[in-house]
Structure formats: structure tokens, C-alpha cells
C-alpha positions in Angstrom: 3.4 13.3 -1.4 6.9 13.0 -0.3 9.5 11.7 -1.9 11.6 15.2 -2.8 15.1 13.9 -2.1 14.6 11.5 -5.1 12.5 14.0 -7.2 15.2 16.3 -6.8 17.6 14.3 -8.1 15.4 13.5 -11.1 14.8 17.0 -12.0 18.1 18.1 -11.8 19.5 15.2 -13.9 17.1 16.5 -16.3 18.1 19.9 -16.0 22.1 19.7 -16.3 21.6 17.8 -19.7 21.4 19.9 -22.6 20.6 17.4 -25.1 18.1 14.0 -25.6 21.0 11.6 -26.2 21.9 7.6 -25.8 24.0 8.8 -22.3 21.0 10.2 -21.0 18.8 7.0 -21.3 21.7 5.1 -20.3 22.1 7.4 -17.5 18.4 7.8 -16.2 18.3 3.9 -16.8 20.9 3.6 -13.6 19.3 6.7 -11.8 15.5 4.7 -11.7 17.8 1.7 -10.6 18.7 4.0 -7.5 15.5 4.9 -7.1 14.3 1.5 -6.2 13.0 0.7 -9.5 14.2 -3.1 -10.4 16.5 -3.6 -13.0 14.2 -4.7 -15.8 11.7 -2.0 -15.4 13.9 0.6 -15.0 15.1 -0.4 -18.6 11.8 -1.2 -20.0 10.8 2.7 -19.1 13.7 4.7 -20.5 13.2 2.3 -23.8 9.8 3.8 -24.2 11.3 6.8 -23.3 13.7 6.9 -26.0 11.0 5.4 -28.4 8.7 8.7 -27.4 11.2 11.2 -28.1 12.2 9.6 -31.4 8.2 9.1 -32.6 7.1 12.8 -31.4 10.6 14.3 -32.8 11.2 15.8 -28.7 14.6 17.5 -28.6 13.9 19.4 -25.2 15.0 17.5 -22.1 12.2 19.3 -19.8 9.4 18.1 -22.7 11.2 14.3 -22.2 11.3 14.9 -18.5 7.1 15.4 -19.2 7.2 12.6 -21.5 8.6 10.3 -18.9 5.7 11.5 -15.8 3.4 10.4 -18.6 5.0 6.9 -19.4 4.9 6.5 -15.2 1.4 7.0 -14.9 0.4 4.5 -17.4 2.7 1.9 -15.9 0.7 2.1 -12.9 -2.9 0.4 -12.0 -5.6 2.6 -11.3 -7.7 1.9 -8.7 -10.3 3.2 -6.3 -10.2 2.7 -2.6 -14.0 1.1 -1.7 -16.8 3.9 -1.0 -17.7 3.7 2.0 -21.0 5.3 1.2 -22.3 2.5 -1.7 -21.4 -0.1 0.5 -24.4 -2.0 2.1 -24.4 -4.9 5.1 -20.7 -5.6 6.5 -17.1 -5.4 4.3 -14.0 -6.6 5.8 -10.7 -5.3 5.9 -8.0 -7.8 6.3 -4.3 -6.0 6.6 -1.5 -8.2 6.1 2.6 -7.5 6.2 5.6 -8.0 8.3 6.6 -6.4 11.5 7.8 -2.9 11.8 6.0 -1.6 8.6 2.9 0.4 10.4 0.4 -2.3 10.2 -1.0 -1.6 13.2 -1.3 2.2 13.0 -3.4 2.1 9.3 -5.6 -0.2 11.0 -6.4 2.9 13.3 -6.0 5.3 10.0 -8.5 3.1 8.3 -11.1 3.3 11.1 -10.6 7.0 11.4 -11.2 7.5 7.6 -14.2 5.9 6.9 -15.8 6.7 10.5 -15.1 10.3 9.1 -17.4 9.0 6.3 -20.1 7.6 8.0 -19.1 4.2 8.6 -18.7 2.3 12.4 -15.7 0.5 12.5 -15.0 -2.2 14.4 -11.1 -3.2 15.4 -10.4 -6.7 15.2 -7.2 -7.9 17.3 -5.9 -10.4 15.4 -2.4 -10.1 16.1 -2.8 -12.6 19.5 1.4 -13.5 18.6 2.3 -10.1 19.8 1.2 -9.0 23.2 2.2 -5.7 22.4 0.7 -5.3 19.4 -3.1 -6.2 21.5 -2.8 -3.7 23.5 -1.5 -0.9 20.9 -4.8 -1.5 18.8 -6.3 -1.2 22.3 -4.7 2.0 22.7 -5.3 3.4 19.7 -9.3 2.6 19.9 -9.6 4.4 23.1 -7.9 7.3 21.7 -10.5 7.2 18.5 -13.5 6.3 20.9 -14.1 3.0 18.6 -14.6 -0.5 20.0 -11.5 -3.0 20.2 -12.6 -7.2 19.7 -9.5 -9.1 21.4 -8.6 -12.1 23.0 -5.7 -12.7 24.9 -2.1 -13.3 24.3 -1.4 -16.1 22.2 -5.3 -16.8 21.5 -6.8 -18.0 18.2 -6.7 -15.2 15.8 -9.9 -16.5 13.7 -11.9 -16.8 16.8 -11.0 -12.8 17.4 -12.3 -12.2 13.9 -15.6 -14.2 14.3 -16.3 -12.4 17.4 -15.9 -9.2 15.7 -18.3 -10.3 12.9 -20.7 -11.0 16.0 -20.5 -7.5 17.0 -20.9 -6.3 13.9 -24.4 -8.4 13.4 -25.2 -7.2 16.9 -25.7 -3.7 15.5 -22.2 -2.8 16.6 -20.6 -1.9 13.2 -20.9 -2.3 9.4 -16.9 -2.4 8.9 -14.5 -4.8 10.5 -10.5 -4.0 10.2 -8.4 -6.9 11.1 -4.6 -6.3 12.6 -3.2 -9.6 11.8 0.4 -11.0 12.9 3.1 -9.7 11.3 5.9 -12.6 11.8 7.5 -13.8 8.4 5.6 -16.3 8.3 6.3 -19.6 6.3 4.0 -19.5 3.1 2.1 -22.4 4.4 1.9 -21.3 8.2 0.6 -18.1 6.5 -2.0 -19.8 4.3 -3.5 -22.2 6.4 -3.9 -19.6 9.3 -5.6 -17.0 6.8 -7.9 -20.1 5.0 -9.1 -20.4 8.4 -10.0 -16.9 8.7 -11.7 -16.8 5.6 -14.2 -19.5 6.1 -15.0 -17.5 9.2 -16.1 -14.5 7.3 -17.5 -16.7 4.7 -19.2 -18.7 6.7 -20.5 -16.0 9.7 -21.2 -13.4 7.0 -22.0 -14.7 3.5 -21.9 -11.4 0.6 -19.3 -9.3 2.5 -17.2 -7.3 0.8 -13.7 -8.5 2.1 -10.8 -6.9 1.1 -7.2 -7.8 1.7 -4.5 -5.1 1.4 -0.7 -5.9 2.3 0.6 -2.9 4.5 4.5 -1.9 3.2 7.0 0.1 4.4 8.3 2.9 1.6 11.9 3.5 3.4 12.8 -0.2 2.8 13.2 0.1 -1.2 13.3 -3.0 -2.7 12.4 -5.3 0.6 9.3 -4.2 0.0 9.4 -6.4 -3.1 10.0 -9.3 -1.8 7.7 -9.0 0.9 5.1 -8.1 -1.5 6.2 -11.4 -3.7 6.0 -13.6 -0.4 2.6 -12.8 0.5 1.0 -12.3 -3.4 2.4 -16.2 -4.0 0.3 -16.9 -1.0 -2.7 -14.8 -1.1 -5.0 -13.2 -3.7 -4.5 -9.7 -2.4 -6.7 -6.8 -3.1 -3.8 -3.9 -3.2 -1.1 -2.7 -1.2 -1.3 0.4 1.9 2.1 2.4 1.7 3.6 3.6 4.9 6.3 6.4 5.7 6.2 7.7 2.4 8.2 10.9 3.1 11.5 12.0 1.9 13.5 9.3 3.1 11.8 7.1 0.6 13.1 6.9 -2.9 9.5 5.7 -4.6 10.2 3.3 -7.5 9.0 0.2 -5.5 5.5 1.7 -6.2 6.0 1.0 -10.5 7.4 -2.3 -9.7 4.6 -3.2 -7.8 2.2 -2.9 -10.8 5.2 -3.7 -13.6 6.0 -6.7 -11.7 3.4 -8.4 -9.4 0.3 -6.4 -10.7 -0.3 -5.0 -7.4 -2.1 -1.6 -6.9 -1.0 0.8 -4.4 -4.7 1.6 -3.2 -3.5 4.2 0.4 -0.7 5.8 1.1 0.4 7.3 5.3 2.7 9.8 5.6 3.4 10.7 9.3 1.9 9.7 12.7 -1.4 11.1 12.5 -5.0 9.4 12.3 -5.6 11.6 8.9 -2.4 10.9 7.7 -3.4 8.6 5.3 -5.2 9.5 1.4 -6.2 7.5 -1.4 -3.5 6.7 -4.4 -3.8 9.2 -7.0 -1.4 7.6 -9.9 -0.8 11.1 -12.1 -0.1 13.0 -9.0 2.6 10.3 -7.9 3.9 10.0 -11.0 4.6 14.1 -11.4 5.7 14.3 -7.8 7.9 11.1 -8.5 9.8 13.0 -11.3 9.6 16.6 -9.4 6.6 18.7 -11.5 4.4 18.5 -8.6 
């Protein structure tokens, strides 16, 4: 699950103190802060870490250190990543997020992952602001042998997504993944152009499940936040896909996420493979978060 640097730390601040103590809140309080927990939350869990201990009379920092996993797990949102195998007639995958965080390369993760599960994917190039971004999806569906919809360079990016909804009715597919641009957009540039691709879907193929998941990088710590702020204030998003989570990634953005914006972490990838990607599992975060795992 990555993130032993940080879980390190955690279990050996745990293991030098001899003693549940007001320091050693105080003290884990500024060590979740480093660990790309925000300010508030990182407070609000060692309160109800100190308020555990107290209530169940634990005097053993390795029993608090157990304590605390639990307390993580609850803060977070459990969630299930859609079965591929209930799903009936077409569900759409809309990936959102900024440049540079591996938006792209789910897409191709995503396709790989449910075509392992019996469903046909189709790619949908809506990224038409980045030339080079076209022709990686292109890439990576000729490596996966599944078909690529796009237009060219600087084309309309709803018009690439009702095109892929034709293939899909054609008999081509029963899952569309859209790559979509990832420029910081303005939060009304951003609204109007996905409002546009909505009706699309709504209107080319009414009842489809479509989901939209915001794509974030782990490494960038509390970015992420307000990346994830920016695009939740503009879009009802479905849950977030977590990139590069390996050891260079601390791993508190993931309880601000639900503490904060109330957004579940639905995949994680972790390295460059197509089957490097899994479904969330909050307790075995949590535990690998605070080094039991």
C-alpha cells in the first residue's frame, strides 16, 4: 500500500514513548500535520485519541497506537468501486484532475480492470487541448488491444464523447472511460464545458450509470486539497482515483478528503503498470497508514 517512510515514522514515535501523556498528543498532533493531515483534523483525531485512552483506561502506547488505526478507519467513507458484473446497458466513466497527476494512465488502468472482468471498454479522447495527451490514450489502447474514439487536436471534447456513446450502441462496448483535459481550468470554463458533456450522455444514453472520479496525485500532499476543493465546488463528484501512492507519499491527504470535503478515495495506482491499480480498502489503509500492516 505504500506509504512506509511515513508509517515508519509513526510507529517509531509510538515506540520511543514510554508513557500515554499530554506531550504525546501534542506531539502526534504536529506529526499528522507532517503527514499531510490539515491542521484541524489532525487535532480533531488525537482529541479522540486522548478521549479513548482516558474512557477505556489504555496506559500502553502500542494499544493507543491500535486505538488510533481504529479512529482512522472510521474517519474515512466506505465505498465500493461499481461491479462491473451487476451493471446492465452502458456506465460512464468521466476522470477529471489537473495535469501531471496520471489521468491519462488510470484511464488505461480502468479499461484494463474491468476488461479483466468481463467488460468492453471503450476510450474516449476527450483531452482535444493536449495533442499529446491524444495520442498517449492512443498509445496505450494499442498496447491493451482496446478501441480509442478521438478527434483531432483542439476538437470539441463533447462531440468525442458522443461519438464514443455511438460506438458503444453500435455493439462496440458497454463501458466508456473519458480522458478529459487537465488545464486548471477556471471554475466556470470547467462547468460549462462538462454541462455540455453531460447532456450528451444524458441525452444519447438516458439510465447510464455515469460516474465522475477526480484523479490525484499522492506525492503532492496538501495540493491535492485544493485541487480536490476546486473541482468538488464545481462538480458533484463520485470519488477520488489516487496516483503514485508509494513511499514518497506521506498519506494524510486521504482523511482530509473524507474529514473535509466528504470525498471517498474509491482506486488507488501504485507504479506504471496496467494492474497497478486496486480498490480502496479503508482498514487496510488505515493500519498500513500508522505501520501494523
Amino acid at each position: 500500500m505504500g506509504l512506509l517512510k511515513f508509517a515508519e515514522r509513526l510507529k517509531n514515535f509510538f515506540g520511543i514513548k514510554k508513557a500515554i501523556s499530554e506531550e504525546l498528543f501534542e506531539e502526534l498532533t504536529d506529526l499528522l500535520i507532517e503527514g499531510d493531515f490539515g491542521a484541524e483534523g489532525a487535532y480533531k483525531i488525537a482529541d479522540k485519541l486522548r478521549s479513548v485512552c482516558k474512557k477505556e483506561k489504555i496506559s500502553d502506547t502500542e494499544e493507543a497506537r491500535r486505538a488510533l488505526a481504529r479512529l482512522l478507519e472510521e474517519s474515512l467513507i466506505p465505498t465500493r468501486a461499481p461491479d462491473a458484473a451487476s451493471a446492465t446497458g452502458v456506465t460512464v466513466f468521466l476522470l477529471l484532475g489537473v495535469n501531471g497527476v496520471g489521468k491519462t494512465t488510470s484511464v488505461a488502468k480502468l479499461a484494463a480492470c474491468y476488461r479483466a472482468k468481463g467488460k468492453k471498454p471503450i476510450l474516449a479522447a476527450a483531452d482535444t487541448f493536449r495533442a499529446a495527451a491524444i495520442e498517449q490514450l492512443k498509445l496505450h489502447g494499442e498496447r491493451l488491444g482496446i478501441r480509442v474514439v478521438a478527434h483531432k487536436h483542439g476538437g470539441d471534447p463533447a462531440a468525442v464523447v458522443y461519438d464514443a456513446l455511438e460506438a458503444a450502441q453500435a455493439g462496440g462496448g458497454d463501458l466508456i472511460i473519458v480522458d478529459t483535459a487537465g488545464r486548471m481550468h477556471t471554475k466556470l470554463a470547467l462547468v460549462e464545458e462538462l454541462k455540455k458533456i453531460d447532456r450528451i450522455v444524458e441525452n444519447k444514453a438516458k439510465g447510464a450509470r455515469y460516474i465522475k472520479y477526480l484523479v490525484l496525485d499522492a506525492t503532492t500532499g496538501r495540493n491535492a486539497m485544493v485541487q480536490a476543493e476546486t473541482f468538488r465546488d464545481a462538480v458533484a463528484l463520485d470519488g477520488v482515483i489516487l496516483t503514485k501512492l508509494d513511499s514518497s507519499a506521506k498519506g494524510g491527504v486521504v482523511f482530509s478528503l473524507a474529514e473535509e470535503l466528504g470525498l471517498p478515495v474509491v482506486f488507488v495506482c501504485n507504479g506504471e503498470k496496467y494492474e497497478d491499480i486496486s480498490d480502496f480498502d479503508p482498514h487496510d489503509y488505515a493500519t498500513a497508514f500508522i505501520g501494523l500492516a
